[in-house]
N, CA, C and O of each residue as an XYZ file, in Angstrom:
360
protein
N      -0.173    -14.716     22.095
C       0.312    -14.942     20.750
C       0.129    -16.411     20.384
O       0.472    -17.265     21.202
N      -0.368    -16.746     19.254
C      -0.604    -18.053     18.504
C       0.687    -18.882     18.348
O       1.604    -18.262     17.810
N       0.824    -19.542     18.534
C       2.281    -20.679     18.263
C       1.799    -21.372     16.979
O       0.759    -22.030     16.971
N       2.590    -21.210     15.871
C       2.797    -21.421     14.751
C       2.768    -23.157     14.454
O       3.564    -23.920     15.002
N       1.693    -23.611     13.481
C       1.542    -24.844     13.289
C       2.538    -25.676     12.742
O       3.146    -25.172     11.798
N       2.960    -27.117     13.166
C       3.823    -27.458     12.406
C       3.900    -27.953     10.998
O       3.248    -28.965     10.741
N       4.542    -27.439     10.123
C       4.381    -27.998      8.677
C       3.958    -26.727      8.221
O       3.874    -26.870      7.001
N       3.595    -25.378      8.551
C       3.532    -24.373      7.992
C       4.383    -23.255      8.272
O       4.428    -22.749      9.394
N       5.279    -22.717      6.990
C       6.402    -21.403      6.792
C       5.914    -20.610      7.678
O       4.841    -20.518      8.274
N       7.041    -19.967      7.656
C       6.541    -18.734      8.760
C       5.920    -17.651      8.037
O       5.177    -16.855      8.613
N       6.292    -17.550      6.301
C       5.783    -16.411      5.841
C       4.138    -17.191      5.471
O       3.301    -16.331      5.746
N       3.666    -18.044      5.132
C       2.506    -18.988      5.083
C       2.194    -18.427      6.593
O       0.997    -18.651      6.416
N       2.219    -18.012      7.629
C       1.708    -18.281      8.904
C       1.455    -16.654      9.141
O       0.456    -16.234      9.726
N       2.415    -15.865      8.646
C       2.263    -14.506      8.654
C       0.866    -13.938      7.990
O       0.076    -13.136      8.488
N       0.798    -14.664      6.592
C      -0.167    -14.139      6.180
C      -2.338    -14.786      6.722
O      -3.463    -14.292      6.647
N      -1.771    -15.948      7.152
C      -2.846    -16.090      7.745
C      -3.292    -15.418      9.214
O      -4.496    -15.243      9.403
N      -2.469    -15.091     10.109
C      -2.661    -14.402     10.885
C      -2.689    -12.957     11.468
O      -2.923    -12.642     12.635
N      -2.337    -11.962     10.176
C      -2.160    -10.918      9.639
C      -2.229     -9.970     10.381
O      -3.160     -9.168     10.312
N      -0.914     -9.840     11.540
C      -0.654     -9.119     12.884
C      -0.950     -7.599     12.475
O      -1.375     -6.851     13.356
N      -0.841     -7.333     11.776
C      -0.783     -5.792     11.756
C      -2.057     -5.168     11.132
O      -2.390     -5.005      9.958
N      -2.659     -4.874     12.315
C      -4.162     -4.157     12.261
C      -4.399     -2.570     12.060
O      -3.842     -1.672     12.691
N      -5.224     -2.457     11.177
C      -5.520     -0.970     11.253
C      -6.538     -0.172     12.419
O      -7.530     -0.754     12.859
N      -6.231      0.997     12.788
C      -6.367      1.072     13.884
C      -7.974      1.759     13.600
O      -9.036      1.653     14.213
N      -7.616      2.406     12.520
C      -9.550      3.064     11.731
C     -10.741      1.960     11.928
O     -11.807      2.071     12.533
N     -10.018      0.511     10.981
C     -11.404      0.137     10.877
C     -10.798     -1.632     11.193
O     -11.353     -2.604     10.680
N      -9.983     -1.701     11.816
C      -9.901     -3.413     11.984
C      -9.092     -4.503     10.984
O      -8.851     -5.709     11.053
N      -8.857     -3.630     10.197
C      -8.876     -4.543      8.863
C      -7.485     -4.884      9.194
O      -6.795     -3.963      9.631
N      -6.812     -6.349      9.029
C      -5.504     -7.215      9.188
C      -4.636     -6.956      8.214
O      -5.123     -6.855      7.088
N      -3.456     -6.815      8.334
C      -2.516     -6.956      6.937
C      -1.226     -7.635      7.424
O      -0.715     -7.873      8.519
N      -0.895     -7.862      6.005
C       0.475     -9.090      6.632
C       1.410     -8.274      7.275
O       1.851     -8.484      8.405
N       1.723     -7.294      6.509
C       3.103     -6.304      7.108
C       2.785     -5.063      7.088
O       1.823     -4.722      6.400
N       3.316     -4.368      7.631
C       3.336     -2.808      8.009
C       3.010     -1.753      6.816
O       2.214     -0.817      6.742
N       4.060     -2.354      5.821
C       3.993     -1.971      4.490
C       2.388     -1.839      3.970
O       1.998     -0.776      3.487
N       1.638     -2.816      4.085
C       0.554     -2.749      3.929
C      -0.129     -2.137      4.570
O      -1.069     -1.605      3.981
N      -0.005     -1.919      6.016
C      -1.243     -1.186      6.917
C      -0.582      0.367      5.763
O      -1.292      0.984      4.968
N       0.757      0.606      6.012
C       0.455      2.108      6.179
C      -0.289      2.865      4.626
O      -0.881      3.932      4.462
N       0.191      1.395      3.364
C      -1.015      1.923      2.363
C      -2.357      1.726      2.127
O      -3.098      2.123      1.228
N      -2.563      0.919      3.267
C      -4.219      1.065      3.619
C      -4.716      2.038      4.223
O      -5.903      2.247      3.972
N      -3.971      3.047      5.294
C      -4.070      4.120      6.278
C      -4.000      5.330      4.880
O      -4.924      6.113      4.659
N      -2.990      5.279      4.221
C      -3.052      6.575      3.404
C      -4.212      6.664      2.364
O      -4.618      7.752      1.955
N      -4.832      5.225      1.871
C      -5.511      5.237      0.495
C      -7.489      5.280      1.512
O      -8.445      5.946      1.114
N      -7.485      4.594      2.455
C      -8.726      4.182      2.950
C      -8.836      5.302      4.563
O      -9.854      5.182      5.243
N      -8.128      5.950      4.856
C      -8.225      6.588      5.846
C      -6.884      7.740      6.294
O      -6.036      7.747      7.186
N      -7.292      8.810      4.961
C      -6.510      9.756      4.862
C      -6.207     10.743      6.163
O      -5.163     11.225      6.602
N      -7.665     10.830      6.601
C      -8.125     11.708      7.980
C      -7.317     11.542      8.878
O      -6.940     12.538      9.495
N      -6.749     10.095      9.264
C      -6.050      9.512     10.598
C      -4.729      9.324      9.932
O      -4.404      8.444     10.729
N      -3.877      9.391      9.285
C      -2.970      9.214      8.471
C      -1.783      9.588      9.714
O      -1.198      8.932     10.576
N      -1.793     10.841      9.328
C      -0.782     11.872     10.115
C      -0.572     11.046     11.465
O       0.539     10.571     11.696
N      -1.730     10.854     12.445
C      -1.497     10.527     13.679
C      -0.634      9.303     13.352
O       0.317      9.242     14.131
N      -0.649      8.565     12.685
C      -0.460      7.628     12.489
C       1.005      7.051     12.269
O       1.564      5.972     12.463
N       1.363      8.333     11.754
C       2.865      8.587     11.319
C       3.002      8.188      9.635
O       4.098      7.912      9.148
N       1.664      8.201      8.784
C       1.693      7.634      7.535
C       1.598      8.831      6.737
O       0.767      9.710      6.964
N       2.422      8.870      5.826
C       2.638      9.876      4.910
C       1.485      9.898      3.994
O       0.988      8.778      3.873
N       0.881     10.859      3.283
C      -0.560     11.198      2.722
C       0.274     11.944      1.849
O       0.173     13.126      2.180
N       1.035     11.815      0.910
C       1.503     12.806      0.248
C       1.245     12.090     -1.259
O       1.638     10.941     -1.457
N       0.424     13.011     -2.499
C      -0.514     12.882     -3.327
C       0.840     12.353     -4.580
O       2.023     12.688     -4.519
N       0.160     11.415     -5.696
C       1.083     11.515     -7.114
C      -0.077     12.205     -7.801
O      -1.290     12.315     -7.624
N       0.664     12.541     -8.500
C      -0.168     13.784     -9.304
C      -0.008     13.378    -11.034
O       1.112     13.082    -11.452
N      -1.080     13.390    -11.882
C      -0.394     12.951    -13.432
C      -0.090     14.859    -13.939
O      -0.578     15.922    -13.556
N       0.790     14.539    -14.796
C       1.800     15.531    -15.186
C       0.983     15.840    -16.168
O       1.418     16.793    -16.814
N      -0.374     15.287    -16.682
C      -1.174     15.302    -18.105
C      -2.536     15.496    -17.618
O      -3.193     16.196    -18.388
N      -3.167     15.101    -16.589
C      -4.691     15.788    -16.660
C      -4.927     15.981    -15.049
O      -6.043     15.965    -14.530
N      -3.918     16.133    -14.472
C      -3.777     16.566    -12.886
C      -4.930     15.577    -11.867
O      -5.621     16.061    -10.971
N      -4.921     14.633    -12.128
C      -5.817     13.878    -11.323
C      -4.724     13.602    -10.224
O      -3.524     13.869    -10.278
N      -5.409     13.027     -9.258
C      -4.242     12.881     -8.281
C      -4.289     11.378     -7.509
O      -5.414     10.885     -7.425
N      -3.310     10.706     -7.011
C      -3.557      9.387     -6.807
C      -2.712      9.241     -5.409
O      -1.639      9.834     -5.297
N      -3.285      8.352     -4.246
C      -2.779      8.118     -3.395
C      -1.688      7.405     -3.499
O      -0.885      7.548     -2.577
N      -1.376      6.582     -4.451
C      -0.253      5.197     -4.817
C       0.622      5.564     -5.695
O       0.057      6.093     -6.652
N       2.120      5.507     -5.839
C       2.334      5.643     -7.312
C       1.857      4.664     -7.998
O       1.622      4.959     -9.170
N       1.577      3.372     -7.623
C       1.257      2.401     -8.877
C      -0.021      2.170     -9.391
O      -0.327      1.434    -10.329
N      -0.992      3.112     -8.447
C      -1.931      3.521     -9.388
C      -1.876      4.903    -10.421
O      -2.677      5.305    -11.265
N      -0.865      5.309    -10.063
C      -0.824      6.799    -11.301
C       0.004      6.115    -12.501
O      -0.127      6.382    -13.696
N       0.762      5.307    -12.010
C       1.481      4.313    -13.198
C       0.423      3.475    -14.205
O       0.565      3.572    -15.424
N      -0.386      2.848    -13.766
C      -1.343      2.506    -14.331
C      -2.038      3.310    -14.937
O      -2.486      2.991    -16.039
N      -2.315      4.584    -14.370
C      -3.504      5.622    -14.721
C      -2.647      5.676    -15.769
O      -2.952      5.007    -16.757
N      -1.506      6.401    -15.795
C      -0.416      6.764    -17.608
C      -0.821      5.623    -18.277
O      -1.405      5.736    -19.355
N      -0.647      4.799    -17.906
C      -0.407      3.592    -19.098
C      -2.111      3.753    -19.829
O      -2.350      4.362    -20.872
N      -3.157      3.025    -18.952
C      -4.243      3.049    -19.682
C      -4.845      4.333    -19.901
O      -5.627      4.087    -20.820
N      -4.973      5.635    -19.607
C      -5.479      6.745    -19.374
C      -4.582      8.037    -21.020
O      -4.972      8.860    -21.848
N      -3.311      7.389    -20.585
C      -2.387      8.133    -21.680
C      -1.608      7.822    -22.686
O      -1.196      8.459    -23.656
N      -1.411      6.328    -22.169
C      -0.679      5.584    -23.396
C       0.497      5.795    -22.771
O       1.401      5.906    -23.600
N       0.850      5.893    -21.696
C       2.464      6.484    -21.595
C       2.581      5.417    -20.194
O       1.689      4.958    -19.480
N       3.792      5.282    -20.158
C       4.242      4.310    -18.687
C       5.513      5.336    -18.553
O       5.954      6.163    -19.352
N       6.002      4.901    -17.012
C       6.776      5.994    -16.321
C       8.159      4.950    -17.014
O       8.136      3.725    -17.130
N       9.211      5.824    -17.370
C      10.631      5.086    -17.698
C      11.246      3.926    -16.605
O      11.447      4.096    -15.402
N      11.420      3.010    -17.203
C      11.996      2.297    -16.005
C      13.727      2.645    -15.478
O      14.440      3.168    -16.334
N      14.054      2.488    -14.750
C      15.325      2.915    -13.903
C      16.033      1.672    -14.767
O      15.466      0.614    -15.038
N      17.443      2.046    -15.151
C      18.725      1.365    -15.566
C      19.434      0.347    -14.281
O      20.466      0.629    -13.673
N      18.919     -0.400    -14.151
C      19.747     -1.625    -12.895
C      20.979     -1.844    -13.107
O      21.696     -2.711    -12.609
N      21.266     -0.911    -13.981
C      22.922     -1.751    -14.611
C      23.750     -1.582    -13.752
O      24.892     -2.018    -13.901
C-alpha cells in the first residue's frame, strides 16, 4: 500500500489512487459506489457474481430502459419534457 503524500487530503489521495478496481476490465474508481455502477452499466454479464444489482429503470412513456436512475431522469427531462417530482425535505 502507497503511504499518502504530505500536503495532500486524504479524499485528494483517494481519488488519485483509485483503490477500487473492476474486476471485468481494470478500470479504477474512487469508491465502491462507483465500481458497482460501472459493473451494472459496462458489464451487466458479471454483475450478479459480483453481488451488483442489474435491476433496469424503465420510462413510464416510451419503455426504453436505463441502467441508472439518473439517466432515465435525464431521459424524462430532455426526451419528454417531464422531470421526476422532487421529494419534500421538510
Amino acid at each position: 500500500m502507497e503511504v499518502r503524500p504530505p500536503g495532500v487530503s486524504a479524499r485528494e489521495w483517494r481519488k488519485m489512487i483509485r483503490p477500487e478496481e473492476c474486476p471485468a476490465c481494470g478500470k479504477g474508481h474512487t469508491y465502491q459506489n462507483e465500481l458497482d455502477k460501472h459493473i451494472a452499466a459496462q458489464h451487466p454479464h458479471v454483475a450478479a457474481q459480483h453481488g451488483v444489482s442489474t435491476n433496469r429503470h424503465l420510462c413510464m412513456w416510451c419503455l426504453k430502459s436505463f441502467a441508472r436512475r439518473d439517466h432515465l431522469t435525464r431521459h424524462l427531462r430532455t426526451k419528454h419534457g417531464r422531470a421526476k417530482k422532487k421529494r419534500n425535505r421538510g
